[in-house]
N, C-alpha and C positions, 0 to 999 in steps of 0.2 A: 345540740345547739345551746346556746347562752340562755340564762332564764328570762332572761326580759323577753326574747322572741319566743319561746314559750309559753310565758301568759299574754302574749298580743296576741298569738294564733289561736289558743284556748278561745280568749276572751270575745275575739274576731268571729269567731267560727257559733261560737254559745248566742253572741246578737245574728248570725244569720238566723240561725234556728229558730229561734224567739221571734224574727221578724216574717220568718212563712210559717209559722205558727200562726198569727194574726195578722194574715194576709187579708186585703182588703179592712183591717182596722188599723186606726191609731193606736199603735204602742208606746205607751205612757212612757216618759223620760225615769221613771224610778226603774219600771220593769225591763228597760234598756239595760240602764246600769247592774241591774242584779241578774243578771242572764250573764251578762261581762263579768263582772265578782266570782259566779261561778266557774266559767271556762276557765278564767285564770287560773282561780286555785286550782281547778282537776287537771289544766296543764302545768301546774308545777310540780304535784304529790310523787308523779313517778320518779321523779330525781329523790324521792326520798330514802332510795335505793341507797345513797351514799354514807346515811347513818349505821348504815352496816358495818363495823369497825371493829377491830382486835388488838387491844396494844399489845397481843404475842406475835398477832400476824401481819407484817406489814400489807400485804398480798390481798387480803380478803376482801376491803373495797373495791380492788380491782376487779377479782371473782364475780362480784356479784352488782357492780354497776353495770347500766345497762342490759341487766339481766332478765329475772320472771317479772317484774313491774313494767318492763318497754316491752315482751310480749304481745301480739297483738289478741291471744287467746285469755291473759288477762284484762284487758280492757274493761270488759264489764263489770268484772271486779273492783278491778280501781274503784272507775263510775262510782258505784255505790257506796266504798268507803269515801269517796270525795261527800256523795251527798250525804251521808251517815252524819260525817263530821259536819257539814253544813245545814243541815237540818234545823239544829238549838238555834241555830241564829237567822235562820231564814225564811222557817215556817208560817211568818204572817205575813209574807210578803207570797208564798209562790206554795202550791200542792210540790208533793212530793215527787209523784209521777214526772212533772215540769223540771223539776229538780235535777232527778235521775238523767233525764235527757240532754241537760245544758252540761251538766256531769262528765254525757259518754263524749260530748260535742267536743268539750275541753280536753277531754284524755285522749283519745282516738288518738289526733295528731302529733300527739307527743312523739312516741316511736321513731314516727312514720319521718320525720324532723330528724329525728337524730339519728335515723340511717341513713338519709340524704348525705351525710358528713364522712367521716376516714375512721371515724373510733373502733365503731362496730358493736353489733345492735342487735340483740336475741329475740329477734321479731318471730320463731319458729317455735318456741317453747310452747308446750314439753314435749313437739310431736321431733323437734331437730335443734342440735344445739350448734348449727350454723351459725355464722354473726355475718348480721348484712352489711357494710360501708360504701355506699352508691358512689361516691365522692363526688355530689355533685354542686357543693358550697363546703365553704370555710364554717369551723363551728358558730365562727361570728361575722356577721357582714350585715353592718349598718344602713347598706342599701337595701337590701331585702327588710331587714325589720321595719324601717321607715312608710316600705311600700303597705305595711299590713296596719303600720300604727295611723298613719295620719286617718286614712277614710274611718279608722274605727274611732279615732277622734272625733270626725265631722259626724259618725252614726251615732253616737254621746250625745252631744251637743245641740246637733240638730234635728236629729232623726233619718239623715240624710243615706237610706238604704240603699241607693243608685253608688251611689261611692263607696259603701261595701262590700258589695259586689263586687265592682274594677275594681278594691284591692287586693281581694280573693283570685281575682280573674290575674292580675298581674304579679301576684306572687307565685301562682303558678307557670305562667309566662318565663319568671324568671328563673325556675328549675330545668326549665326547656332550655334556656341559653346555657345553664350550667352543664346539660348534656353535650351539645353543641360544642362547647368552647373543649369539652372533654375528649369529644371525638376528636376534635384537633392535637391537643395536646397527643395523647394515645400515637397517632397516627406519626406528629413529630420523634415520639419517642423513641416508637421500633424503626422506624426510619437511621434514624441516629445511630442507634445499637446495630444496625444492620452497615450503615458507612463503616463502623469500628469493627467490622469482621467477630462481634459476640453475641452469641447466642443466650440471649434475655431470657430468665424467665424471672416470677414472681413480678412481671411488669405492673407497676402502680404511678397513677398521675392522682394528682391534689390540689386543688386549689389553696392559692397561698393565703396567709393571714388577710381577712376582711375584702375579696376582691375577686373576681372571675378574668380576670385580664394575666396575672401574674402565676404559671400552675408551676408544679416540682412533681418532679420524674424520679420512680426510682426502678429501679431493675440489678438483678443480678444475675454475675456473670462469672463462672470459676470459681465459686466460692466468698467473690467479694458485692459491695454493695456500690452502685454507680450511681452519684444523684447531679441531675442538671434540672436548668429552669428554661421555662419557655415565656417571652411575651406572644401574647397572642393579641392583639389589635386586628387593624385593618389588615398590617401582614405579620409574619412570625420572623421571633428573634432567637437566638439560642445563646444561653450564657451557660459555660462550662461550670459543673458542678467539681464535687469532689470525690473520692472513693476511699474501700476501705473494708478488711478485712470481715467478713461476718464472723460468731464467735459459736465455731462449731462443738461436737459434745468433747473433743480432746481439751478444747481452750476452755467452755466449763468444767471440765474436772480440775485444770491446773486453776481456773480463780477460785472454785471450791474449797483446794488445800486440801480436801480428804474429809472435808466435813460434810455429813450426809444431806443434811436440813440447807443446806447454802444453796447445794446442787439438787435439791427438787424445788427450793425455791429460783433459780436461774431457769431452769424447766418449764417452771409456772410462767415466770415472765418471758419466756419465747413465746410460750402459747397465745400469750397477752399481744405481742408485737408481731404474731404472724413469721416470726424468724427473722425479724431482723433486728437479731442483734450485734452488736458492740462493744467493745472496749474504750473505751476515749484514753488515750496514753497522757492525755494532760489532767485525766482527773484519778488517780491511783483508787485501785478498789470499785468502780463503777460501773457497771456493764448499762447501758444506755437500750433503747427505741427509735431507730434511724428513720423510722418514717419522720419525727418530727423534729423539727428544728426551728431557731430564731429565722435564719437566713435560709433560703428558699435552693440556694448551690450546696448548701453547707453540709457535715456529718458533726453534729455538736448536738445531740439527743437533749429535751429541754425535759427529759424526765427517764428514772431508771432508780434500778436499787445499787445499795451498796453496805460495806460494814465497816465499822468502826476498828475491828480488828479482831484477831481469832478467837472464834468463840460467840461473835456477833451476835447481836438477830440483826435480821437481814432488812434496811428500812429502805422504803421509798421516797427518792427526795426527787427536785424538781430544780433547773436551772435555765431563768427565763433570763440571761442578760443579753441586754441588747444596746450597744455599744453608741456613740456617735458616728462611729466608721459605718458600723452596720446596718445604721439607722440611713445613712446617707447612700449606699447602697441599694436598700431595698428598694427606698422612693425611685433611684435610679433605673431598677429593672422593674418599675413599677409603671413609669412613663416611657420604657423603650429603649432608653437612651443605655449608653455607652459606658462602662463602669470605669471607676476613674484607674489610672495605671498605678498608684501610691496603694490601691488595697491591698 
């Protein structure tokens, strides 16, 4: 998920702790805030996974984001480098033991968050290098943050621990709807794929950019890749997606051109996207990640490698446009409504 929900849940989580720590006492408004300080930081360190980088290898962020730091067998580890590094600066406010603990408070959840999401999440290491992806939020959705930020506001401020609580209690609440709304979608899906006489597999639903109301479906069929969207409201809507050749190991060898290093790194980036890859014919040299896209119908991957030309290194680039049409679209299967016929 996005860092900012990441240190509200850290943060959120380090004031509960702190507040059944000194249960039945007053918990001073400084030792609030520093119990908060710390979840944060220990919920943001595991992203530090990202400074892992090669300018030989485009790939290797990839490799190792969300990797042995989102672990849930390192956790404790973390912890402790979070409170390591917090220590010099925090030792005349809190023991160290207190430290460690608002530490694991903060780290725990990290993970656990960003499996909830579509990325995929090496919460098994080193006993399995499974990746979890629950899909059951958008990486970003301002109503869930909102849910954890405000009461951890009013527990700041006020001391107000009853509203910490219900926002813990309602942020969990709202992973149960994103199950819920999932089953639905699922259930639309092979439905669908079943009207169309194909036999789905690799069936995946997602919740669309910021929002549980709007999901994308993908499934493949014969070798190609099928993506539609579903509103899910009070009733369900179906807007036709698009389709689109997967790019099996014949069509990586032909984008390889016979270069060795192109086609183990095309390899790598299947491994990456679960097999679903692409070619986008309007971007020459690109092999793309069909799970994600700007628009929720679309096959226009918002990230994928590509080279400059033979001989390459192979880089990873990223293309988040998003258009006034598309922009206008989205809102529309976002409310339900009917997409205009000019798209």
């Amino acid at each position: 998920m996005d860092i900012l929900t990441h240190a509200v849940m850290g943060a959120a989580l380090a004031s509960g702790v702190a507040s059944l720590r000194h249960r039945g006492q007053e918990l001073a408004l400084a030792s609030r805030r520093s119990a908060a300080i710390v979840g944060a930081a220990a919920g943001l360190l595991p992203d530090a996974d990202a400074l892992i980088q090669s300018g030989k290898d485009a790939l290797l962020v990839l490799d190792y984001h969300r990797h042995f730091t989102h672990a849930l067998a390192f956790v404790p580890i973390g912890a402790l480098i979070a409170a390591l590094l917090l220590w010099p600066l925090l030792r005349r406010r809190m023991g160290f033991g207190a430290l460690y603990l608002y530490a694991l408070a903060g780290y725990l959840p990290h993970p656990l968050l960003d499996a909830c999401t579509s990325y995929g999440t090496h919460l098994w290491l080193p006993f399995s290098e499974r990746r979890e992806a629950w899909n059951l939020i958008a990486v970003v959705d301002p109503l869930f943050t909102l849910l954890l930020a405000l009461p951890l506001f009013l527990f700041l401020r006020r001391g107000d621990s009853q509203a910490l609580r219900w926002g813990l209690v309602l942020g969990l609440a709202y992973f149960g709807l994103g199950f819920f709304q999932q089953q639905r979608a699922q259930t639309a899906a092979t439905e669908l794929a079943q009207a169309r006489g194909h036999q789905a597999t690799q069936l995946s639903v997602k919740p669309s950019m910021a929002n549980l109301v709007l999901w994308r479906s993908l499934y493949v069929h014969e070798g190609r890749v099928q993506v539609d969207a579903f509103h899910l409201g009070s009733s369900l809507r179906h807007y036709p997606g698009a389709s689109a050749p997967l790019l099996d190991a014949a069509g990586a060898r032909q984008v390889a051109a016979g270069e060795a290093r192109r086609l183990q790194d095309i390899e790598r980036f299947r491994v990456f996207s679960d097999g679903f890859l692409v070619v986008d014919p309007r971007r020459p040299g690109f092999v793309g990640d069909a799970r994600y896209a700007m628009q929720p119908t679309a096959i226009a991957p918002i990230w994928g490698i590509a080279w400059r030309g033979a001989g390459a290194a192979t880089e990873f680039v990223s293309h988040h446009d998003f258009s006034p049409a598309m922009r206008r679209d989205f809102f529309a299967m976002l409310r339900g409504r009917e997409l205009s016929a000019t798209r």
